[in-house]
C-alpha atoms as one frame of an Amber mdcrd trajectory, in Angstrom:
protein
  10.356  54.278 -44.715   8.776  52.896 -47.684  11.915  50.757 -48.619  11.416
  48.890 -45.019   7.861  48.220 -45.357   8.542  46.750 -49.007  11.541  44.651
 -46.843   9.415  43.671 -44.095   6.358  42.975 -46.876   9.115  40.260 -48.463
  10.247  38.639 -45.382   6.517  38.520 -44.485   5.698  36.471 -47.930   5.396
  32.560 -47.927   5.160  30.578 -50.909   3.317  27.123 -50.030   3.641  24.120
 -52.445   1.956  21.061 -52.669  -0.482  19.334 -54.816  -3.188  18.174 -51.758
  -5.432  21.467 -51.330  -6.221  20.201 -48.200  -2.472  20.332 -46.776  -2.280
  23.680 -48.660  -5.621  25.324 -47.143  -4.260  23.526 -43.382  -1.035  25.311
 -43.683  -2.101  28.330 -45.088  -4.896  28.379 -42.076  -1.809  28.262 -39.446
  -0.133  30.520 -41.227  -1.655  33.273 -41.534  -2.611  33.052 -38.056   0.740
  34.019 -37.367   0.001  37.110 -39.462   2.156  35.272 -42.774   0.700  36.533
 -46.078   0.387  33.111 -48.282   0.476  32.184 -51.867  -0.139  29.064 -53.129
   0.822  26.667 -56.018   0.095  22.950 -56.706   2.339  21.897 -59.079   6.372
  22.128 -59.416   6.467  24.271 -63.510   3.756  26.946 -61.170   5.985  26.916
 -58.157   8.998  27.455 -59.826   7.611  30.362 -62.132   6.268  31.872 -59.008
   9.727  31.372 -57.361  11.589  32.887 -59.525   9.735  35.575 -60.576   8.558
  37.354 -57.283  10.270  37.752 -53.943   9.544  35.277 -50.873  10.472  35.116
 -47.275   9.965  30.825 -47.436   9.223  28.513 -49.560   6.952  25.683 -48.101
   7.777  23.072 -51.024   6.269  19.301 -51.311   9.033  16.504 -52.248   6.270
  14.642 -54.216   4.563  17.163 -57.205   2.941  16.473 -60.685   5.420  17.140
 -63.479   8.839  18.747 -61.835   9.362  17.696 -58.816  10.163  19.470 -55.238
  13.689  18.439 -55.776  14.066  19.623 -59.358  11.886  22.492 -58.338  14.719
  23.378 -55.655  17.841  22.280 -58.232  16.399  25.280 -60.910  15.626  27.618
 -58.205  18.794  27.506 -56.544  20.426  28.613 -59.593  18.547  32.079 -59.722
  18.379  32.810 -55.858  18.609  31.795 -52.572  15.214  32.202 -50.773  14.949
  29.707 -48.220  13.274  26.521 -48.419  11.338  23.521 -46.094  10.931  20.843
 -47.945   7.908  18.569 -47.096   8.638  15.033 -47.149   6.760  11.630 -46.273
   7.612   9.487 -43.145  10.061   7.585 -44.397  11.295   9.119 -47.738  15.024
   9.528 -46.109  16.834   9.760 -49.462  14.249  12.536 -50.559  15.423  14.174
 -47.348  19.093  13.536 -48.062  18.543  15.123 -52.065  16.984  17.859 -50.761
  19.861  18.981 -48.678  21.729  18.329 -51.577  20.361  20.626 -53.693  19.847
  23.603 -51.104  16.802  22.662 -49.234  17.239  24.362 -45.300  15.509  22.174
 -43.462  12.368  19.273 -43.498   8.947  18.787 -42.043   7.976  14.911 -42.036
   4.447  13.747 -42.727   2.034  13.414 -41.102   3.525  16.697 -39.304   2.491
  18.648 -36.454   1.227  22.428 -37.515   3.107  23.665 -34.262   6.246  22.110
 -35.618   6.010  23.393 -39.028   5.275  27.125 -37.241   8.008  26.380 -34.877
  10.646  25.329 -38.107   9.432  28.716 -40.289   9.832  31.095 -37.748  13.342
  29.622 -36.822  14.065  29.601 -40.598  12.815  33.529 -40.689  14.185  34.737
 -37.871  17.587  33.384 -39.007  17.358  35.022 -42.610  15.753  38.072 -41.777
  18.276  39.245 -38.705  19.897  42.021 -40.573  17.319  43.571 -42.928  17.226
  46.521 -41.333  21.183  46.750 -40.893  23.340  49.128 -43.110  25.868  48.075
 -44.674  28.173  50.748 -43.085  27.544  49.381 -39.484  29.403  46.138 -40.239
  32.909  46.430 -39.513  32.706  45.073 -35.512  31.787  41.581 -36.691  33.669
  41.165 -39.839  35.885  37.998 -39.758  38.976  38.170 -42.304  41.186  35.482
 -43.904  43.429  35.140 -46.540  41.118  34.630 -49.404  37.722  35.344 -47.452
  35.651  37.674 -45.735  33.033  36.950 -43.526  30.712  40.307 -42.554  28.333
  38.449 -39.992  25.968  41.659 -39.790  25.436  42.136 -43.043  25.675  37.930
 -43.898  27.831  38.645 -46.508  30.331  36.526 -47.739  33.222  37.177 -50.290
  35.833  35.372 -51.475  38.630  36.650 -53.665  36.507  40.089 -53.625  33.652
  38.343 -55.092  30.498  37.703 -53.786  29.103  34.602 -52.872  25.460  33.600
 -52.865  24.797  31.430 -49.575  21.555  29.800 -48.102  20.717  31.319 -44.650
  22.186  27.569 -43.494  25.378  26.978 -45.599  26.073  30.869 -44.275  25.057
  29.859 -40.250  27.660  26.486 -40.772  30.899  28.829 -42.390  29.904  31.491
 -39.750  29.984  28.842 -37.078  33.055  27.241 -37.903  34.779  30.561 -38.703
  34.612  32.151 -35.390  36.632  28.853 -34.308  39.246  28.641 -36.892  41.476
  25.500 -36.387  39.203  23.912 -34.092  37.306  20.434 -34.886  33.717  19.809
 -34.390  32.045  16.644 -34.901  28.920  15.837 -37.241  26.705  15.469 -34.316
  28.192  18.853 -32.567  27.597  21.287 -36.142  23.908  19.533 -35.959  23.269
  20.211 -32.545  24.646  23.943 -32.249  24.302  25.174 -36.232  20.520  23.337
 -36.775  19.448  23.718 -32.737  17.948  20.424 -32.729  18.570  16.794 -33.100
  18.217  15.154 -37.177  17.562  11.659 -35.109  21.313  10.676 -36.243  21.137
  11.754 -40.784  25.025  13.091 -40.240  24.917  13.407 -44.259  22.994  16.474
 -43.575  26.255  17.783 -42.157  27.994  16.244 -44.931  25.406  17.981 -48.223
  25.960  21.096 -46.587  29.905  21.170 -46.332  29.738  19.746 -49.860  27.525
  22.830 -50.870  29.198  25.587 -49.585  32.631  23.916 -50.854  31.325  23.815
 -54.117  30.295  27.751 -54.322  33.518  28.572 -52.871  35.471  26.643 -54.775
  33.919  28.640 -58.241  35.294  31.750 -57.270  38.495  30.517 -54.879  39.861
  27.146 -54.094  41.885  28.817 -51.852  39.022  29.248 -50.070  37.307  26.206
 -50.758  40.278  24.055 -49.314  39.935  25.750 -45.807  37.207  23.801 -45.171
  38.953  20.346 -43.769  37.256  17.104 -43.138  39.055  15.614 -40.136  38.514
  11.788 -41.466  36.716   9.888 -38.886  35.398  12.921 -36.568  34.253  16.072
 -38.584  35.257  19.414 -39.942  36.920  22.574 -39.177  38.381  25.636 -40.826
  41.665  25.682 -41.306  43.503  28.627 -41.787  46.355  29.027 -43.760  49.829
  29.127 -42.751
């Protein structure tokens, strides 16, 4: 019992970033409303320390910081783990957007935002990572999806390739997952963002695209075998194509 309370005391955890105290005290308001337990940090060398050296369910993180950066702050934190992260950019900062995909970011809130949406984005982003932290890893085997080269166990969002590991964001995971369970078939940019991120991006494709580049790239350490399942279909999208 103690082991799931520590769990459910992680998930529960939200690290918020950013170097306005007054967006920092707002959010953490709304928050903890919601019965979140919030820690706060206002620059990207605190942040990072903080994210790397105790356990959160989200990271609330700030594109613009003093010193490193919410982009460098996600490039060094993505090397150690894979907590989730919502990046907060300005109205208009697309590229930030874009860079923070690239480098593992899950998803954005623009400002000025609505509190509702940033609620409505964390819970989404929770609910998606936190689905089987009560599940053993015995009571698996139904959902397990097998190729040559990979494994896919969907309850216990695992994911090995050539028997090794591989560490996954709770998004690059949803996207293989998604196009797994239709092997062969093609899905267009604008069909992966409607279905995999369950709402419109107001047309950024290239989130599609950082993502498939991602999760290539970690696959392709361990198994290009792997790796090269992933197709682009030039001029529509992607699917997973399994070997003959």
């Amino acid at each position: 019992m103690g082991r799931i309370l520590l769990m459910a005391e992680h998930e529960n955890r939200i690290l918020v970033v950013d170097d306005e105290e007054r967006i920092r005290r707002l959010l953490k308001m709304y928050l903890e409303k919601e019965g979140y337990e919030i820690d706060e940090a206002e620059d990207g060398e605190t942040a990072l320390h903080k994210a790397t050296s105790e356990d959160y369910g989200l990271i609330l993180l700030d594109v613009m910081l003093p010193g490193i950066d919410g982009i460098e702050v996600c490039t060094r934190l993505r090397q150690a783990k894979s907590t989730p992260v919502l990046m907060l950019t300005a109205k208009g900062e697309e590229i930030n957007r874009v860079q923070g995909f690239e480098v593992g970011a899950d998803d954005y809130v623009v400002k000025p935002f609505s509190p509702r949406e940033v609620i409505y984005r964390v819970k989404a982003i929770l609910r998606r990572s936190s689905e089987t932290a009560y599940l053993s890893k015995e009571n698996n085997s139904s959902n397990n999806i097998v190729f040559p080269h990979l494994l896919i166990e969907h309850d216990a969002h695992r994911v090995t390739a050539n028997g090794e590991e591989i560490s996954l964001t709770p998004k690059e995971y949803e996207l293989l997952h998604y196009l797994a369970i239709s092997p062969d078939k093609v899905f267009s940019r604008e069909d992966l963002l409607k279905d995999v991120w369950n709402y419109e991006f107001f047309g950024d494709l290239r989130t599609v695209d950082t993502h498939v580049k991602r999760l290539r790239e970690k696959l392709n350490r361990v198994s290009p075998e792997a790796a090269s399942m992933i197709t682009t279909v030039w001029g529509v999208g992607y699917k997973l194509e399994v070997p003959k």
